[in-house]
Residue frames as a rotation matrix with the C-alpha (Angstrom) as fourth column:
UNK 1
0.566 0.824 0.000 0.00
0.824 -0.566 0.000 0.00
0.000 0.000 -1.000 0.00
UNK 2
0.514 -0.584 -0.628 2.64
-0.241 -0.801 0.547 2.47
-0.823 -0.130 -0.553 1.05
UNK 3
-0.440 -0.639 0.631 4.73
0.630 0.281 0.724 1.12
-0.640 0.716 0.279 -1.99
UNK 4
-0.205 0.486 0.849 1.76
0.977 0.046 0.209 2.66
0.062 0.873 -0.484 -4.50
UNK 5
0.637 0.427 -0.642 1.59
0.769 -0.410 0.491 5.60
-0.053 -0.806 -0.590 -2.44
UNK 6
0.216 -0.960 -0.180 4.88
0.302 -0.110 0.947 6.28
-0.929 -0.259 0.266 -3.25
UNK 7
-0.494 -0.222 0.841 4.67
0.821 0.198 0.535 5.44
-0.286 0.955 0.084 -6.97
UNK 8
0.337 0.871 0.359 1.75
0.931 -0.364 0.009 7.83
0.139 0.331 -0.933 -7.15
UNK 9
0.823 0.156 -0.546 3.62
0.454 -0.758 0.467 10.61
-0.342 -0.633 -0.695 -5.52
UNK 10
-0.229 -0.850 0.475 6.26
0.518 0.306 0.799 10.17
-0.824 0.429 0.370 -7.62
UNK 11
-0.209 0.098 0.973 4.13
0.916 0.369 0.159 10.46
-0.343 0.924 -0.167 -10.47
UNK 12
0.789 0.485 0.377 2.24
0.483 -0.869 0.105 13.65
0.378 0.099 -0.920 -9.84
UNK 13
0.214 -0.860 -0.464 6.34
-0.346 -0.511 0.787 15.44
-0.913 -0.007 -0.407 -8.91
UNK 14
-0.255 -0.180 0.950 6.85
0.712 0.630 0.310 13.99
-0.655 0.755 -0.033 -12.41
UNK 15
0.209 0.901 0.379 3.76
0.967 -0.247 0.054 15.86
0.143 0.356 -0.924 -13.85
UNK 16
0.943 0.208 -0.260 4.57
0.256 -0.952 0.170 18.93
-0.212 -0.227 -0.951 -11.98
UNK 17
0.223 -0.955 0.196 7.88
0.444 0.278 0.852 19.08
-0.868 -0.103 0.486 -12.95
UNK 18
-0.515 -0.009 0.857 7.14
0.848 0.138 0.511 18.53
-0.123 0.990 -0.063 -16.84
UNK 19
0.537 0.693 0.480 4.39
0.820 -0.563 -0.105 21.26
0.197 0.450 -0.871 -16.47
UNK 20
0.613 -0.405 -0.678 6.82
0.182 -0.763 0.621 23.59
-0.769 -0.504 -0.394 -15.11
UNK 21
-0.486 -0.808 0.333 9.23
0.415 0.122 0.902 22.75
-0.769 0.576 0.276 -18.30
UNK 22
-0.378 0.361 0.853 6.40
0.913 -0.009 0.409 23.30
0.155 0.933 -0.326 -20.71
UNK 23
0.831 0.291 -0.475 5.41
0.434 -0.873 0.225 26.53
-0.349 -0.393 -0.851 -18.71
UNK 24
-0.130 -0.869 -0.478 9.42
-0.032 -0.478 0.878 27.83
-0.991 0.130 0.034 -18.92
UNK 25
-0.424 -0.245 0.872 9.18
0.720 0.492 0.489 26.55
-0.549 0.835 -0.033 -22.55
UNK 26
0.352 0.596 0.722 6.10
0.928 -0.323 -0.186 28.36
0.122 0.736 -0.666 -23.40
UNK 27
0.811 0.529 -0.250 7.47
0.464 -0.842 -0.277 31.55
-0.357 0.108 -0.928 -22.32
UNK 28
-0.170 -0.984 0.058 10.89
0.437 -0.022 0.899 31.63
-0.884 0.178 0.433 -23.84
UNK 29
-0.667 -0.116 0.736 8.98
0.734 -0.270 0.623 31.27
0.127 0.956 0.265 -27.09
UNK 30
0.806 0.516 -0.289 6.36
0.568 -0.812 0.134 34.26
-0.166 -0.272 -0.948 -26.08
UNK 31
0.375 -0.506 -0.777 9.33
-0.270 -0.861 0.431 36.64
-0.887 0.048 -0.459 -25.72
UNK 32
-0.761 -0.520 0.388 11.17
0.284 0.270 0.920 34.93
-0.583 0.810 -0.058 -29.18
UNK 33
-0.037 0.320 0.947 7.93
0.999 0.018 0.033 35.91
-0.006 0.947 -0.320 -30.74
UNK 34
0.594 0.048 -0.803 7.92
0.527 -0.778 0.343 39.09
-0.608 -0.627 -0.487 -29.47
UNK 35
-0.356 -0.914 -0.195 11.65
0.028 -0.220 0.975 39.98
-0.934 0.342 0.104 -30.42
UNK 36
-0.878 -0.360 0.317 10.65
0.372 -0.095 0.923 38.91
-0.302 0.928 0.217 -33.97
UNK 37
0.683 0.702 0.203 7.30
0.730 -0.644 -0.229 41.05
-0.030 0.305 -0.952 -34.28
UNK 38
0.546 -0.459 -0.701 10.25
0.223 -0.727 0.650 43.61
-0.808 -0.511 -0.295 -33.87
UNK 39
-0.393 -0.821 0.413 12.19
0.213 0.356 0.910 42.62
-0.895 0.446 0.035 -36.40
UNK 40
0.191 0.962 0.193 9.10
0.905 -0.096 -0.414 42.59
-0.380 0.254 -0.889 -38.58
UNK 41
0.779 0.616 -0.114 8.49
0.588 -0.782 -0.205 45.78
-0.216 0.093 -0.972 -37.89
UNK 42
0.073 -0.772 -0.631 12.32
-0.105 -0.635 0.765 47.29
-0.992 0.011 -0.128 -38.34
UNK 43
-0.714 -0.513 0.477 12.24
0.370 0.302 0.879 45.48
-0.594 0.804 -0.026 -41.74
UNK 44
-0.578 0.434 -0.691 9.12
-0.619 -0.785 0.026 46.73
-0.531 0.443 0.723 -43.15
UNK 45
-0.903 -0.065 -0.425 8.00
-0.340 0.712 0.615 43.34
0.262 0.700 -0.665 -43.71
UNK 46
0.044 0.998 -0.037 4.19
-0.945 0.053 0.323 42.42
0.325 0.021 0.946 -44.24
UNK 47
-0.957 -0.121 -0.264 2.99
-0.127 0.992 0.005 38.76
0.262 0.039 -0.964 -42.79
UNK 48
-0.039 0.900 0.434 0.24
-0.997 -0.007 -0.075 36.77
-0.064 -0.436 0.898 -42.48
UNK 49
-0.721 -0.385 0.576 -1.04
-0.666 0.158 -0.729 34.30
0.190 -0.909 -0.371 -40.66
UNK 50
-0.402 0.724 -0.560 -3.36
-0.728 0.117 0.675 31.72
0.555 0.680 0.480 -42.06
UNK 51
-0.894 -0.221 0.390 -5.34
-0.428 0.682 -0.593 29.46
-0.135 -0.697 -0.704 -39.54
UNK 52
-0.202 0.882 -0.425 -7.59
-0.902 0.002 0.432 26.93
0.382 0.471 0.795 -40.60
UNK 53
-0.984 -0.102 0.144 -8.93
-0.175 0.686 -0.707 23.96
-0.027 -0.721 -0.693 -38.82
UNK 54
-0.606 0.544 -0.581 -12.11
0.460 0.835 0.302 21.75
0.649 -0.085 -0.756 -38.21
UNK 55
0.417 0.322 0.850 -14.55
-0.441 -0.746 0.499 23.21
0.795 -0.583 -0.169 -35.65
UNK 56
0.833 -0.319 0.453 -12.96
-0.496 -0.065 0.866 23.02
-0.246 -0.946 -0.212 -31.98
UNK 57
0.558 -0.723 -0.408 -9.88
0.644 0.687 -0.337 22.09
0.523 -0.075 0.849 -33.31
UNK 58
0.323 -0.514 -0.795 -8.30
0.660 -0.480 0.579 24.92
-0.679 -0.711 0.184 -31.62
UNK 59
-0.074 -0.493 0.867 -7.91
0.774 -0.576 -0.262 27.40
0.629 0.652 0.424 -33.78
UNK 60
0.879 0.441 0.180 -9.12
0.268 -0.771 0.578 30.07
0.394 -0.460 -0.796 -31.20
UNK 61
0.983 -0.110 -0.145 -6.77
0.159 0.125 0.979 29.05
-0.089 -0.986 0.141 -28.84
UNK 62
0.370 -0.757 0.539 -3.81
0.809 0.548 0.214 28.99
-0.457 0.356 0.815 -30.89
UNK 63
0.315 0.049 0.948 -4.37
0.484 -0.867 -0.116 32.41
0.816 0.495 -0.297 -32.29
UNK 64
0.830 -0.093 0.550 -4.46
-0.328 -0.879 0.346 34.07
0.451 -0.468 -0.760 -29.18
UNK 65
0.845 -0.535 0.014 -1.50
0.346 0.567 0.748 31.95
-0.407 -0.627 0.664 -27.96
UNK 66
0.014 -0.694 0.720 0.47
0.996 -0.057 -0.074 33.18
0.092 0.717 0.690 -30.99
UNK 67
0.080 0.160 0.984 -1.00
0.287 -0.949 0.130 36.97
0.954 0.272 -0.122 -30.92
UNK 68
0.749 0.192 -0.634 -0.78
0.658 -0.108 0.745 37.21
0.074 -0.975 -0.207 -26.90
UNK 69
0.112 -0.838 -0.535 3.06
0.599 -0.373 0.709 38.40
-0.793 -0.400 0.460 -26.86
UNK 70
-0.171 -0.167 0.971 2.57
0.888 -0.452 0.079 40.56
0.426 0.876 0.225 -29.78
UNK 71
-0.894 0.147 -0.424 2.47
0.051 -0.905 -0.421 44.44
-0.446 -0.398 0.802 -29.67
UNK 72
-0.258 0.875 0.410 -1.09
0.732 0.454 -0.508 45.17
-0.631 0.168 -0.757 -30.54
UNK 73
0.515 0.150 -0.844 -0.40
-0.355 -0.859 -0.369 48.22
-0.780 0.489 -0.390 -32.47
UNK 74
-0.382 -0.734 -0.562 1.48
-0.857 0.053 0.513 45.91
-0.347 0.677 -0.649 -34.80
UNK 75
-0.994 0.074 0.080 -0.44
0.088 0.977 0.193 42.78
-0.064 0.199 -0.978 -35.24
UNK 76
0.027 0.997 0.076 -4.65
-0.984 0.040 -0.172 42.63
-0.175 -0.070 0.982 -36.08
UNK 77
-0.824 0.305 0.477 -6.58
0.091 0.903 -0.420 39.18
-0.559 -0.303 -0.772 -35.46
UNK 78
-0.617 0.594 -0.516 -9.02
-0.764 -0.610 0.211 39.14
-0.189 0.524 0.830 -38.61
UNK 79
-0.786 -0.030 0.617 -11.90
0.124 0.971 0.205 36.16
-0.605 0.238 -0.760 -38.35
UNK 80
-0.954 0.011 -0.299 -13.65
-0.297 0.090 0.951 35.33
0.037 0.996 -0.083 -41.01
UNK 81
-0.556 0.664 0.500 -17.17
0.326 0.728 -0.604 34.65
-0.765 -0.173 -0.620 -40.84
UNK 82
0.011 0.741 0.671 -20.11
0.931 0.237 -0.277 34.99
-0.364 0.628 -0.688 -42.95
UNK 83
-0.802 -0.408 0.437 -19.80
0.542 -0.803 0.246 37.99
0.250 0.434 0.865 -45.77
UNK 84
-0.640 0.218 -0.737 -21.60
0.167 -0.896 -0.411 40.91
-0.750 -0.386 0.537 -44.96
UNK 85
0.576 0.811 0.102 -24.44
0.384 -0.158 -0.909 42.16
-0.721 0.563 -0.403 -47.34
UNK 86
0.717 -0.341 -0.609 -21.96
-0.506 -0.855 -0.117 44.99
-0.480 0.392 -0.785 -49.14
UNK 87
-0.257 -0.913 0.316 -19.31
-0.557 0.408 0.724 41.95
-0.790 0.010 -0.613 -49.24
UNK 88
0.056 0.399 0.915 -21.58
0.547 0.755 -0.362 39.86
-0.835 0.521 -0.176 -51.29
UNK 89
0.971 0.213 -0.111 -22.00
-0.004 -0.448 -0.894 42.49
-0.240 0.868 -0.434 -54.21
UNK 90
0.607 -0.627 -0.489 -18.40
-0.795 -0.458 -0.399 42.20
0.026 0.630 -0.776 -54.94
UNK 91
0.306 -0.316 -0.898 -15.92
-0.547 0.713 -0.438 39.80
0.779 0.625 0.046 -55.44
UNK 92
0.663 0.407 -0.628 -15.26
0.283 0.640 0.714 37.21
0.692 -0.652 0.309 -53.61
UNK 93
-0.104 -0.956 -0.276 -11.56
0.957 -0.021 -0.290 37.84
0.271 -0.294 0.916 -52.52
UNK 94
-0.226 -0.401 0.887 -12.13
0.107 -0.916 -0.387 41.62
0.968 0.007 0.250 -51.78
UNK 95
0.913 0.197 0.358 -12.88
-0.325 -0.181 0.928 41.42
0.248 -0.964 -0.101 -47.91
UNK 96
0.734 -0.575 -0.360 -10.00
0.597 0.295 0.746 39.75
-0.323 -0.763 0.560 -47.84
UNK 97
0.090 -0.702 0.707 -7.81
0.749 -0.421 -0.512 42.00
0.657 0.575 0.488 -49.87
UNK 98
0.310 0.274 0.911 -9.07
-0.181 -0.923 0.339 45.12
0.933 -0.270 -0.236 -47.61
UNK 99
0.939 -0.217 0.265 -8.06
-0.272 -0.001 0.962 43.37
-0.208 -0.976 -0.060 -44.20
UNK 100
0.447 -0.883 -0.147 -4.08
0.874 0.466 -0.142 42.52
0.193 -0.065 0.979 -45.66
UNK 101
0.572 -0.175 -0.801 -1.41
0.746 -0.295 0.597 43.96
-0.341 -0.939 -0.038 -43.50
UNK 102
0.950 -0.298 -0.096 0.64
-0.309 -0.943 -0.122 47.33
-0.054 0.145 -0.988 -43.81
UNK 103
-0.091 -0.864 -0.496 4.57
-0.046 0.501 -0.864 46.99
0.995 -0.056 -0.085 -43.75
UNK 104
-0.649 -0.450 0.613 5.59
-0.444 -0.430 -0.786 45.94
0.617 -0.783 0.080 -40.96
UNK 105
-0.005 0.777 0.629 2.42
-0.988 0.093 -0.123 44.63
-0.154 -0.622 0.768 -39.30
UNK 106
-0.990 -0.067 0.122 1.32
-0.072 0.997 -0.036 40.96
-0.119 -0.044 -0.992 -38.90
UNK 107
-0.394 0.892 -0.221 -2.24
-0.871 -0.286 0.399 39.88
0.293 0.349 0.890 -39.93
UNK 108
-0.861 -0.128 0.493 -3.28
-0.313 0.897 -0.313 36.47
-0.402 -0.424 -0.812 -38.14
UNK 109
-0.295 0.929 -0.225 -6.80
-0.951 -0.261 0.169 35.46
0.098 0.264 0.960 -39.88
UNK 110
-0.868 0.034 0.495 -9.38
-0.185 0.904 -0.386 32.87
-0.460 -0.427 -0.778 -38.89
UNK 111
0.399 0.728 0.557 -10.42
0.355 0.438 -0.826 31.21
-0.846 0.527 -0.084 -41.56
UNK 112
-0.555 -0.660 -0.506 -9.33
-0.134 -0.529 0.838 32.24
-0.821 0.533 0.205 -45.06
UNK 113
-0.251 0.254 -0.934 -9.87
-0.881 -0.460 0.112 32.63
-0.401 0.851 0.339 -48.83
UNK 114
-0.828 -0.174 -0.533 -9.70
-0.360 0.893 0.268 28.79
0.429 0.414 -0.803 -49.10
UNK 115
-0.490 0.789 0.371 -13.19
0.116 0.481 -0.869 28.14
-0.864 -0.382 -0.327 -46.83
UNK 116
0.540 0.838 -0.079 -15.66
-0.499 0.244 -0.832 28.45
-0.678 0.489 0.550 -50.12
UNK 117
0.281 -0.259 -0.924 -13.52
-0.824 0.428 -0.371 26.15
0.492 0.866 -0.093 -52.08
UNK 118
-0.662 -0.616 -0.428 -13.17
-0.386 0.769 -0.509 23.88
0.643 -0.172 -0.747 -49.58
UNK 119
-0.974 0.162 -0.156 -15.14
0.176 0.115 -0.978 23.86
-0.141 -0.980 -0.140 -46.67
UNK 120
-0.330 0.929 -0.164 -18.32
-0.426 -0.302 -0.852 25.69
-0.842 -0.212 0.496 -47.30
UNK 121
-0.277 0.117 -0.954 -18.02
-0.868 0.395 0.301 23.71
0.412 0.911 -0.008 -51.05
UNK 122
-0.786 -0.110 -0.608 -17.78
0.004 0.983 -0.182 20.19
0.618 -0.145 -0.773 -48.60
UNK 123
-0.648 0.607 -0.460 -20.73
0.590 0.019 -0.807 21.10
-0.481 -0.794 -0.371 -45.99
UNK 124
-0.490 0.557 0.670 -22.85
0.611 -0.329 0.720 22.96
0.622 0.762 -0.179 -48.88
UNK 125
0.028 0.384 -0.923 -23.07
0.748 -0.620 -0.235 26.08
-0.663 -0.684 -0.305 -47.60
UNK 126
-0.198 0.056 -0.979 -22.67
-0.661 -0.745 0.091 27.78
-0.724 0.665 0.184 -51.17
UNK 127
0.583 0.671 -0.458 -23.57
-0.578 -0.053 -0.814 27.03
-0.571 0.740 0.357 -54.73
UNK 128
0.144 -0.618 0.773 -21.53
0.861 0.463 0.209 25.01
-0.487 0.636 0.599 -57.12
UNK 129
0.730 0.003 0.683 -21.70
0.413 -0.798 -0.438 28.59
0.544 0.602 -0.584 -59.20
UNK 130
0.935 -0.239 0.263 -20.17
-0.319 -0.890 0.325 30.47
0.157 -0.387 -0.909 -56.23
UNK 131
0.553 -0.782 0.289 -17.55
-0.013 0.338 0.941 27.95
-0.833 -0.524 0.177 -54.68
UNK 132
0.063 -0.574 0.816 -16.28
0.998 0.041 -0.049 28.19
-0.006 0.818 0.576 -59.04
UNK 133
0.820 -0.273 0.502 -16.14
-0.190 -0.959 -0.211 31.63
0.539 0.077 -0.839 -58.83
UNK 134
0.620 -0.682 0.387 -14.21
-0.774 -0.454 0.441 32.13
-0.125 -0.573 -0.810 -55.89
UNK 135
0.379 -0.609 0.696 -12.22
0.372 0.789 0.488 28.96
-0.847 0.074 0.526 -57.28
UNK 136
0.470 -0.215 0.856 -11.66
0.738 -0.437 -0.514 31.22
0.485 0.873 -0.047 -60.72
UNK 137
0.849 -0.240 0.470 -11.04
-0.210 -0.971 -0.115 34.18
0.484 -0.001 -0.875 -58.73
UNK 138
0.646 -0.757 0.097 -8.12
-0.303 -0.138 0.943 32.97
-0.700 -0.639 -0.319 -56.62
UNK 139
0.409 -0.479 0.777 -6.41
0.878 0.438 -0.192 31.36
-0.249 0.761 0.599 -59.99
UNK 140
0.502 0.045 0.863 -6.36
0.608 -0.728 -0.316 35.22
0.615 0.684 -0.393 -60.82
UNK 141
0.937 -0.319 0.142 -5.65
-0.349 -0.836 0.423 36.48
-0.017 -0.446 -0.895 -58.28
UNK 142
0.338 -0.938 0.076 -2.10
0.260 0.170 0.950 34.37
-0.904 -0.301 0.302 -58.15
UNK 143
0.356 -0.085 0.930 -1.78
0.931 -0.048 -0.361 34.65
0.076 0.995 0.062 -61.67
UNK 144
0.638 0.010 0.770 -2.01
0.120 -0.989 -0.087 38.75
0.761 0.148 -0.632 -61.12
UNK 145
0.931 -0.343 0.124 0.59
-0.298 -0.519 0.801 38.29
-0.210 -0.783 -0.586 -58.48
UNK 146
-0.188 -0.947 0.259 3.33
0.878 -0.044 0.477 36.63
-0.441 0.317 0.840 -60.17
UNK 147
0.145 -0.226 0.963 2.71
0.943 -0.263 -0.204 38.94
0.300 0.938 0.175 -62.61
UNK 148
0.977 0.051 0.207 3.17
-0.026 -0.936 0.351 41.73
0.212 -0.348 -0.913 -60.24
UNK 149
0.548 -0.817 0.179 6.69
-0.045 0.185 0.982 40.58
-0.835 -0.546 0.065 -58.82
UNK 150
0.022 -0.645 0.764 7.80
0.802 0.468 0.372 39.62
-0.597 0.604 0.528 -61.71
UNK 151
0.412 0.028 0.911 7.12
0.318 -0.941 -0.115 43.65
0.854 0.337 -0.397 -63.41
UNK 152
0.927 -0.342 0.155 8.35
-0.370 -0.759 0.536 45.43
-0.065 -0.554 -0.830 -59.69
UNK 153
0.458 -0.888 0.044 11.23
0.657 0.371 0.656 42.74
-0.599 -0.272 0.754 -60.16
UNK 154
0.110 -0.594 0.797 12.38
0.973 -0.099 -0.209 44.40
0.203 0.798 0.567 -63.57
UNK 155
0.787 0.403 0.467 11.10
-0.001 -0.757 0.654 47.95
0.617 -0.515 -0.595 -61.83
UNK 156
-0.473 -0.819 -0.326 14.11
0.304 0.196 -0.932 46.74
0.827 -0.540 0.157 -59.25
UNK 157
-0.443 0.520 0.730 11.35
-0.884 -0.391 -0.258 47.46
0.151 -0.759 0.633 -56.36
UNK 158
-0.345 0.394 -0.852 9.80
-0.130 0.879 0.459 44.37
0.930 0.269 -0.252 -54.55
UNK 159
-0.371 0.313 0.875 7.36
-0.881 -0.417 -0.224 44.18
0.295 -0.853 0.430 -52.49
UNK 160
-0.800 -0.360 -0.479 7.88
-0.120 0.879 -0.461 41.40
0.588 -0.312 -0.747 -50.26
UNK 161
0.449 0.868 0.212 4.47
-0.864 0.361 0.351 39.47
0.228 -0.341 0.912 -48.47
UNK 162
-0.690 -0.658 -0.302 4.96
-0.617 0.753 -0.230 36.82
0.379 0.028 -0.925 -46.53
UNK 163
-0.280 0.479 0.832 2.98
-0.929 -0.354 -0.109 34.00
0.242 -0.803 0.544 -45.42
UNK 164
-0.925 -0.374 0.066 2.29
-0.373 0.858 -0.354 31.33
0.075 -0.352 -0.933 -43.28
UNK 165
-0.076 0.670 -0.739 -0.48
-0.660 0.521 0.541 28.42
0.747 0.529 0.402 -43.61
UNK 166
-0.921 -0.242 0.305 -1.42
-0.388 0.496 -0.776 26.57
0.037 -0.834 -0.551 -40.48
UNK 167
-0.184 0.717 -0.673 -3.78
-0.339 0.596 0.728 23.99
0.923 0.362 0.134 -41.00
UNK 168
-0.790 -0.047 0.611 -5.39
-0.567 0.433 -0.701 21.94
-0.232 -0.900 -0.368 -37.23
UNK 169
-0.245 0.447 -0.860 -6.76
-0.383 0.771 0.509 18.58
0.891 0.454 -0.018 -37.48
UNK 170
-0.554 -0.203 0.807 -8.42
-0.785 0.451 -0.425 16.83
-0.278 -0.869 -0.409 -34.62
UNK 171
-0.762 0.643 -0.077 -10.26
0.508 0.668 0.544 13.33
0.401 0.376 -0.835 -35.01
UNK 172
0.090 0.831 0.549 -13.85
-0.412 -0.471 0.780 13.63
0.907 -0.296 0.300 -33.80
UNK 173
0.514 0.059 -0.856 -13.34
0.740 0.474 0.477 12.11
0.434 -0.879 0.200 -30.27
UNK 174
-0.469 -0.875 -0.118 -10.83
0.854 -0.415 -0.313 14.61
0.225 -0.247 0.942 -29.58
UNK 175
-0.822 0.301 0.483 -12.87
-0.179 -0.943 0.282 17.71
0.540 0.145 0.829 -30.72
UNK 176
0.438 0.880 -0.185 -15.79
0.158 0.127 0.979 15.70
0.885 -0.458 -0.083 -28.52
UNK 177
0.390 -0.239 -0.889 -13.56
0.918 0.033 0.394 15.63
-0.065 -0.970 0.233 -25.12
UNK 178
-0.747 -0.652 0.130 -12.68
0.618 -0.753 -0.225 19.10
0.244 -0.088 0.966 -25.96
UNK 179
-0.428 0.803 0.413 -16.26
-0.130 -0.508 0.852 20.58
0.894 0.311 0.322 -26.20
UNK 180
0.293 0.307 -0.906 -17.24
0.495 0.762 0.418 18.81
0.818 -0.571 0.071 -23.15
């Protein structure tokens, strides 16, 4: 009895240990993102921040985990949800176009340009008409960006976007003992 007692007490100085590593851990990288929202912002360099994911897969949580140690006068959190009346009369892609970042700044968005070709195309929440639009319009729109770089290249001016693509998958058991 006292033997398991032991084992058990063991375990949970184990546990509290490890959380204490993953605590130290988490804020090392908090201040590393920090530092490089600086950088960022000395270089003049646009980013964004694509987060897509399943429902409760944690995108929320991740966002604000990522945007927490940021300066908020440098960084905007843009989610995505159903377009607006005014949004609908125009193309698809212009709500997002109007929320991409300044130099310097970071843009983090939940949800992106890729939910009506993907999502709202798999859970028919739009037309076969609409999810080919906005599956025509993003062809263009990359199209109309090489073809921008590739004129400011010869121009000897580039203007440098960067950006990152973070995708979260849980099974459904998972995303059930989260909800719970």
């Amino acid at each position: 009895m006292a033997g398991s007692a032991n084992k058990i007490a063991g375990e949970d100085k184990k546990k509290d240990k490890n959380e204490d590593s993953v605590k130290e851990e988490i804020k090392k990288l908090k201040a590393h993102i920090a530092g490089k929202q600086q950088d960022i912002r000395a270089k003049g360099l646009p980013i964004i921040v694509l987060v897509e994911g399943w429902a409760a897969a944690g995108k929320g949580g991740n966002i604000r985990r990522i945007s927490d140690p940021l300066d908020s006068r440098g960084c905007d959190v843009m989610p995505i949800v159903s377009p607006e009346p005014h949004e609908l009369a125009r193309q698809y892609l212009w709500r997002f176009w109007t929320r991409l970042p300044r130099t310097g700044h970071v843009c983090i968005f939940d949800r992106t340009w890729y939910g009506r070709v993907m999502v709202e195309r798999i859970e028919g929440f739009c037309s076969e008409d609409d999810w080919k639009r906005a599956y025509n319009e993003l062809v263009q729109a990359a199209v109309c960006l090489i073809l921008t770089i590739s004129v400011t290249r010869r121009l000897f001016t580039i203007a440098v976007l960067f950006t990152v693509r973070c995708s979260l998958l849980l099974c459904k058991q998972k995303q059930l003992r989260y909800n719970n």
